[in-house]
C-alpha positions in Angstrom: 254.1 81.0 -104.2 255.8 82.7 -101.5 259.1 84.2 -102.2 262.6 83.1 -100.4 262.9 85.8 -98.4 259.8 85.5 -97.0 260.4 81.7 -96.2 263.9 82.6 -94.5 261.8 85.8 -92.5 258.9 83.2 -91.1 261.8 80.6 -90.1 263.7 83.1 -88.0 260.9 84.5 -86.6 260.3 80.5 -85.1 263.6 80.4 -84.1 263.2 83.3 -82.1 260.1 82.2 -80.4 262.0 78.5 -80.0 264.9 80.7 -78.1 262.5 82.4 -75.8 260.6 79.4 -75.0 261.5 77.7 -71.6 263.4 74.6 -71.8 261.2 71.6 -71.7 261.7 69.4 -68.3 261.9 65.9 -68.5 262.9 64.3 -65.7 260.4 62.5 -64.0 259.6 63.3 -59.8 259.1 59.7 -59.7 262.7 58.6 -60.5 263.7 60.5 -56.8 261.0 58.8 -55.3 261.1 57.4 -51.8 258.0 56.8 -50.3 254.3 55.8 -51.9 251.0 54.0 -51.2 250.6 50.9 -53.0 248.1 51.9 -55.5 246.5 48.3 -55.2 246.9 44.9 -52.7 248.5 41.9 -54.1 245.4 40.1 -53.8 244.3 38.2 -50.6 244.0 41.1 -48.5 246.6 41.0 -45.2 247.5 37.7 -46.5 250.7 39.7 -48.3 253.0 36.2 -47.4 254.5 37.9 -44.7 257.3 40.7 -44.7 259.2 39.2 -47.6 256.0 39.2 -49.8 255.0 42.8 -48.8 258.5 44.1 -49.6 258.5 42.3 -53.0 255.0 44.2 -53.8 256.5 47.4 -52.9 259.3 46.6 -55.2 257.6 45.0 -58.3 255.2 49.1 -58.5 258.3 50.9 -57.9 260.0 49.6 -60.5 256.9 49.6 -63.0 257.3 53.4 -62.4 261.0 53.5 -62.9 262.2 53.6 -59.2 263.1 50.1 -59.1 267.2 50.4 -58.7 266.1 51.2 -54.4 265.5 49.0 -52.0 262.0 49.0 -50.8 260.3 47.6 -47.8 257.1 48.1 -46.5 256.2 49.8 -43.4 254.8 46.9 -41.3 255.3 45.1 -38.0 255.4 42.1 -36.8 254.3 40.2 -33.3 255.4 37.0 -31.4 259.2 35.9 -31.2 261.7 38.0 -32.8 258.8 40.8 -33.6 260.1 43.4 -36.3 259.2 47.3 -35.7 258.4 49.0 -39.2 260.3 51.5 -38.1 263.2 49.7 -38.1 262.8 48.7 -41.4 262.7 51.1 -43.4 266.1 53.1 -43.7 266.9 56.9 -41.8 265.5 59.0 -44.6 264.5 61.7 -46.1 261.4 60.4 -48.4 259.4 62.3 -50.9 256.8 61.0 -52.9 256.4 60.9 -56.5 255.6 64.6 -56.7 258.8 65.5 -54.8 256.9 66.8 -51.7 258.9 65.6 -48.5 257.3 63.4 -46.2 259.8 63.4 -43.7 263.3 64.5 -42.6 263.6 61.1 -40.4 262.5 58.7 -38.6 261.8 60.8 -35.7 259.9 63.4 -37.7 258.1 60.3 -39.4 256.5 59.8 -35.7 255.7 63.2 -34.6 252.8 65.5 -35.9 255.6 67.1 -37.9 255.1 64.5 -40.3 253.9 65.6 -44.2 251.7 62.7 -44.5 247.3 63.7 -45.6 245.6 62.9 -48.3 247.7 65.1 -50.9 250.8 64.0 -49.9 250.4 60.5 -49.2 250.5 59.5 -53.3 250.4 56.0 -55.1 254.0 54.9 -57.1 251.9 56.6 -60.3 251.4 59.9 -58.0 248.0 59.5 -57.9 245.4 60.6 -55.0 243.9 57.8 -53.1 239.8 58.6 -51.9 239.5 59.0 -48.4 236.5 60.2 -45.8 234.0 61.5 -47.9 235.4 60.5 -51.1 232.7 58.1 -53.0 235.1 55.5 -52.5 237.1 55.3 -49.1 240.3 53.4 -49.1 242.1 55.5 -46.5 242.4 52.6 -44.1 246.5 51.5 -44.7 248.3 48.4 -43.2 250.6 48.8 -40.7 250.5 46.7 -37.3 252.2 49.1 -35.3 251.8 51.3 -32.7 251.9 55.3 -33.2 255.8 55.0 -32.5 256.2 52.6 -35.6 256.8 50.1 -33.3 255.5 46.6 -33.5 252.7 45.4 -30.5 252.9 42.8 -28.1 251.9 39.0 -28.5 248.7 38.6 -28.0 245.6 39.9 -29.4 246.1 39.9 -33.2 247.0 43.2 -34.7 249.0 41.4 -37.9 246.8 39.2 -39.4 249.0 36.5 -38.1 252.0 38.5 -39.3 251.5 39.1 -42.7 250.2 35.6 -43.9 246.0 35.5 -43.1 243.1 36.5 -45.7 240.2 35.2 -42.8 240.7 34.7 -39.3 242.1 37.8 -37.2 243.0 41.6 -37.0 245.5 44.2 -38.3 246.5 47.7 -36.9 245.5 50.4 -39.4 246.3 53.8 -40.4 244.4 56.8 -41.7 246.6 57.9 -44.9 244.2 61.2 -45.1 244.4 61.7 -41.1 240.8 61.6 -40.9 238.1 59.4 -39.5 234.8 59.4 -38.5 235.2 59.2 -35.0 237.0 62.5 -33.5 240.8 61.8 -32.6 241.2 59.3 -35.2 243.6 61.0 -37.5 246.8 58.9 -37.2 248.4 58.4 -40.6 250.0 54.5 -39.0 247.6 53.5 -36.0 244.1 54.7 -36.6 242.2 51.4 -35.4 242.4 47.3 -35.7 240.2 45.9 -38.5 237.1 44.1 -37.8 235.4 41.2 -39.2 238.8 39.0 -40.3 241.8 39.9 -42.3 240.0 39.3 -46.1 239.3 41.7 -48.5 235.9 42.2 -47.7 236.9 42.9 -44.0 239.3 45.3 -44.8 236.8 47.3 -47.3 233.8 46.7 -44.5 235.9 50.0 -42.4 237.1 51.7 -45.8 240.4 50.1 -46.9 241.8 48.0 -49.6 244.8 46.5 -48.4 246.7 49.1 -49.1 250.5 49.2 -47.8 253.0 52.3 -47.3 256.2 51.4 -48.6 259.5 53.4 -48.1 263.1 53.1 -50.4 265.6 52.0 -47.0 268.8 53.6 -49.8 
């Protein structure tokens, strides 16, 4: 049976290391969060009932991460009468994703090759890496419907999936969240190249996508 003094030696001796131990850090990157990639679609592929539907996805992962106390909107456009610009939508910035890496300072830098969006950067609500080109599974094609400026396109040819609301007929604008594509040139992170074959999920995987969204806290 060890002895009391030996007992009191081997407990200071733990209290020592304990001292000289670095403090353990517990808060969490994604509580600061202001930008991610949904880390799924909501479930009829651009059919995401519109902008008030694609905002309340955003929402409903940020706050199953614990950044649900912002306001979050998605960054998408919208075409015909009173068309909305996603980058009018989404607040002046700065964002950071759920590692605390900056995207961008504002909404200018969010539309210039200054912009801190690729494939490690551009993270889910969970701070997870999305696949992109030559990943086995490519999902790098994000919804956007707006031009490389953010803003939204003319009426016309489709390039919304008849804003926000179809899963068959039509066509949406698409980014490249990993700034890569197959073809040389196409690298832009919001308006890669329209979607072919309709506006369902199996259209929007047919190009490598999965009705993914970017969505940005506006405070």
């Amino acid at each position: 049976m060890k002895s009391l003094s030996n007992i009191l030696m081997a407990a200071g001796g733990l209290t020592a290391l304990a001292l000289l131990a670095p403090p353990a850090v517990a808060q969490d990157a994604k509580a600061d969060m202001t930008f991610f990639v949904t880390s799924a679609n909501p479930g009829k592929g651009a059919d995401l009932g519109g902008l008030e539907g694609a905002d309340a996805h955003c929402q409903q992962l940020a706050k199953a991460v614990g950044a649900g106390d912002r306001q979050w909107v998605a960054y998408l456009s919208t075409q015909g009468d009173n068309a909305v610009n996603a980058r009018d939508r989404i607040g002046s910035g700065p964002w950071v994703n759920a590692k605390g890496m900056q995207i961008a300072e504002n909404v200018e830098t969010l539309h210039t090759e200054q912009v801190n969006i690729n494939k490690e950067t551009a993270l889910t609500e969970k701070g997870e890496q999305i696949g992109g080109v030559g990943d086995e599974t490519n999902l790098h094609d994000i919804l956007t419907g707006s031009q490389p400026d953010g803003t939204a396109f003319a009426a016309g040819e489709d390039r919304t999936c008849n804003n926000w609301t179809s899963s068959t007929e039509g066509s949406a604008m698409l980014g490249h969240h990993d700034r890569r594509g197959r073809q040389a040139g196409i690298n832009s992170w919001n308006s890669a190249h329209p979607s072919r074959g309709g506006c369902g999920t199996e259209a929007l995987k047919s190009t490598g996508g999965g009705g993914l969204l970017y969505c940005f806290a506006k405070n």
